[in-house]
C-alpha positions in Angstrom: 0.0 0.0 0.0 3.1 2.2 0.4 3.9 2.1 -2.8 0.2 3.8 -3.7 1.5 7.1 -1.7 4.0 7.5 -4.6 1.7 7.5 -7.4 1.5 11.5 -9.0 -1.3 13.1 -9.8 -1.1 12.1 -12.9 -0.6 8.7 -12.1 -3.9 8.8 -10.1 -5.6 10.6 -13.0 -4.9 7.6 -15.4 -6.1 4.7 -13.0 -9.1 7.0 -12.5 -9.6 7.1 -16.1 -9.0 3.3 -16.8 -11.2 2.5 -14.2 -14.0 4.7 -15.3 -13.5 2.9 -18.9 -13.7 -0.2 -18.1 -17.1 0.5 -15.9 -18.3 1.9 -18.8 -17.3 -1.2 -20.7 -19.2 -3.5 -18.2 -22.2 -1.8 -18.4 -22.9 -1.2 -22.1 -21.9 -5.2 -22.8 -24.9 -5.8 -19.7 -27.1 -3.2 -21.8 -26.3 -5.6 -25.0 -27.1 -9.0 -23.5 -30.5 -7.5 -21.9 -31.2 -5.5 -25.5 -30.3 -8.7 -27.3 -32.3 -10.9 -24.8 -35.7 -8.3 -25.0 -35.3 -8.5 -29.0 -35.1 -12.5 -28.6 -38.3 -12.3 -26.3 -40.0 -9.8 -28.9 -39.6 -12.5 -31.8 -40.7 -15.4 -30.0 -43.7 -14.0 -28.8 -45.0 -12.6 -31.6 -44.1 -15.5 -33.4 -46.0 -17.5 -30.6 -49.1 -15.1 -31.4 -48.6 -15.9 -35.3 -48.5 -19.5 -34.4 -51.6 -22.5 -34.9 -52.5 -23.6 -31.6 -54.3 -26.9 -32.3 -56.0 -28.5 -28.8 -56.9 -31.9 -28.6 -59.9 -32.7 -25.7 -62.7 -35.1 -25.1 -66.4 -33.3 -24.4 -69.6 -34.6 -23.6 -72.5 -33.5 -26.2 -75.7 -32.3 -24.2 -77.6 -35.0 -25.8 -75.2 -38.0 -24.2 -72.4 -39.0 -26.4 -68.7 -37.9 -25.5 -67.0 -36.3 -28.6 -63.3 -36.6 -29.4 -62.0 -32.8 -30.6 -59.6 -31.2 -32.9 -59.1 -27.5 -33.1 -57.4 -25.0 -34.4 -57.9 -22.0 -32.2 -54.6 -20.4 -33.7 -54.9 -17.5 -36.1 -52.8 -19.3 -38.8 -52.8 -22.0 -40.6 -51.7 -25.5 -39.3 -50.4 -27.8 -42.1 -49.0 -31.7 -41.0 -50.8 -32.0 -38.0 -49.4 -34.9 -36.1 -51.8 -36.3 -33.3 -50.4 -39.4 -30.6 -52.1 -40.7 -27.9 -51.3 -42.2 -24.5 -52.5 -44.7 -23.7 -54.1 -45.9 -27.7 -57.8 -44.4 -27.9 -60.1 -46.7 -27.1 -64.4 -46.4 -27.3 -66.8 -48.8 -25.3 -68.9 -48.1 -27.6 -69.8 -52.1 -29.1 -70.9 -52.2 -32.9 -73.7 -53.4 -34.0 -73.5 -55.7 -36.6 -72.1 -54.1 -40.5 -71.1 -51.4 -38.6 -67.2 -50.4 -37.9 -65.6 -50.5 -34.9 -65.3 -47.1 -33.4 -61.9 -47.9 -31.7 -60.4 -48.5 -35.0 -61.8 -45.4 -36.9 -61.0 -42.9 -34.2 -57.2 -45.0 -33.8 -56.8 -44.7 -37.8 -58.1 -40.8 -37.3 -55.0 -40.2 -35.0 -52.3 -42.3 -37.0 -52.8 -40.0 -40.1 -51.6 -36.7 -40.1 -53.9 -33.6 -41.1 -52.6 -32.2 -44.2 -54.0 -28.8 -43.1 -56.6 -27.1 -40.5 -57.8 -24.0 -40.8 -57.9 -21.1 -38.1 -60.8 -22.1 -36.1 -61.6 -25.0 -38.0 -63.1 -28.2 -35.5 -63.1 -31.2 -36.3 -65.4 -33.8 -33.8 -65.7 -37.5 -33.9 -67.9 -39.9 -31.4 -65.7 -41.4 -29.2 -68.4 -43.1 -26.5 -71.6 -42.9 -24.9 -72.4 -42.6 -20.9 -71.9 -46.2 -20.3 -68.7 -46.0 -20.9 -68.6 -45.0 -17.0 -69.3 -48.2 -16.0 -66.8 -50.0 -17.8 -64.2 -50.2 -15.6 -61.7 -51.9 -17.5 -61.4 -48.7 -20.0 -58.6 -46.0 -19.2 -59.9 -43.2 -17.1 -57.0 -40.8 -17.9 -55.8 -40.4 -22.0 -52.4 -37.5 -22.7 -52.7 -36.4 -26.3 -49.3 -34.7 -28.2 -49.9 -32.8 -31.0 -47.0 -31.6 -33.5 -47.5 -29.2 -36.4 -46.2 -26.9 -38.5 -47.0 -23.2 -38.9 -45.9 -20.3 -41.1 -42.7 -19.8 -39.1 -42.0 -23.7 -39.4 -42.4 -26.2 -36.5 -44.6 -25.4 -33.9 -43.6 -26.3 -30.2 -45.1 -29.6 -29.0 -48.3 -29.8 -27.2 -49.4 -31.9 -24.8 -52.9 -32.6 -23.2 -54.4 -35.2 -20.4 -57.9 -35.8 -20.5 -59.8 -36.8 -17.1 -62.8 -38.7 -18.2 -64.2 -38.5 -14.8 -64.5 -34.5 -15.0 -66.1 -35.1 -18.1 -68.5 -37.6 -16.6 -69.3 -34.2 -14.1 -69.6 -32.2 -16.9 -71.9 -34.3 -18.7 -74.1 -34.7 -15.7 -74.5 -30.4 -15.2 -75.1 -30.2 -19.0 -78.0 -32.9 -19.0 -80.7 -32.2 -21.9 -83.4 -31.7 -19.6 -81.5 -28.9 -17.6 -82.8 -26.3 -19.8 -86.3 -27.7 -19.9 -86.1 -27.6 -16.0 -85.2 -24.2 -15.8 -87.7 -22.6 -17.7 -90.5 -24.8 -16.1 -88.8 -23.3 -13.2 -89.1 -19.8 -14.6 -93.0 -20.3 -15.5 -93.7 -21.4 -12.3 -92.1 -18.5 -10.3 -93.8 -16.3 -13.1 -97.4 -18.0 -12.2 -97.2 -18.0 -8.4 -96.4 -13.9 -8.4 -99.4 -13.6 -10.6 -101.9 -16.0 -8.2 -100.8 -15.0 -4.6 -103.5 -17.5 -4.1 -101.9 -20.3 -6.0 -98.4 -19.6 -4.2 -100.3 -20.4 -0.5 -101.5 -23.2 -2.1 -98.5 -24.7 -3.4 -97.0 -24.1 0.2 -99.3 -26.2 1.6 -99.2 -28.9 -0.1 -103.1 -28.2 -1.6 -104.0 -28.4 -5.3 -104.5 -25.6 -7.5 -108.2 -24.0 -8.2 -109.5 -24.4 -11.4 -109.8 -21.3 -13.4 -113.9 -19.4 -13.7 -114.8 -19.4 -16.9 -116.4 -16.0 -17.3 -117.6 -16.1 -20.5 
């Protein structure tokens, strides 16, 4: 440290400067990685917003069978789509006799790629029917990857895991007679406001009057 209470002014002046320089140095080649690494961000994302997103589920129709879905909810293009699944599709659905087997259509819909789908475009097949809950030797749990290509090339794999049994809960709150049951609910809310009468009655247990025909 002695040797420091030698140094000149000018001396000092220098180390000041090279000091100040190479801080300087530091900090513009950190302001380059984080510009280079915002750019970086900038292009994937609005390459990610360019992109196909094609979604693979399984959804009950309100009128009892369960549908297998493809869609393209992207707003591009998907061209090759490439569809696996885990463990192989498989319906409960038996076929009557002449009629295919379901397990082997929707099993050759997935080995065959989809030369192109359309933004928005949905594609639905039957997969099963509501007895398929009772089959206990079917799998409960299916994992879909989907691959495809997009304007910008590949698209990054997707991957999705089905849950029959929330579907099976789903299907139950969407029933076909739900909507049926709310509006007889409606009408008979309507009806009692209108007959204070009628709603007394219907507390009790006691039927409703017949209506006076005043004519």
């Amino acid at each position: 440290m002695d040797h420091l209470k030698d140094l000149t002014t000018d001396q000092w002046a220098v180390i000041v400067t090279a000091v100040t320089a190479l801080i300087a140095s530091i900090i513009a080649l950190l302001q380059t990685s984080a510009a280079r690494a915002q750019l970086a961000l900038g292009k994937r994302v609005h390459r990610e917003q360019n992109e196909p997103y094609v979604i693979v589920d399984i959804q009950p129709d309100p009128y009892g069978p369960m549908l297998l879905v493809i869609e393209n909810t992207g707003p591009t293009v998907a061209r090759d789509v490439r569809i696996s699944c885990d463990p192989p599709l498989e319906s409960g659905w038996a076929p009557e006799p002449g009629q295919p087997d379901l397990t082997q259509i929707l099993q050759e819909i997935l080995s065959r790629p989809i030369p192109i789908l359309p933004p928005r475009r949905r594609l639905t097949f039957l997969f099963d029917n509501v007895d398929r809950f009772q089959n206990i030797s079917l799998p409960r749990r299916y994992t879909f990857t989907v691959d495809a290509d997009g304007p910008a090339g590949k698209v990054e794999t997707a991957q999705y895991t089905v849950d029959l049994d929330a579907v099976k809960w789903s299907l139950i709150a969407e029933r076909p007679t739900q909507k049926v049951e709310d509006k007889l609910a409606k009408i008979e809310t309507a009806v009692l406001k209108l007959v204070p009468s009628a709603r007394q009655r219907s507390h009790n247990g006691l039927p409703m009057p017949n209506p006076v025909d005043e004519s």
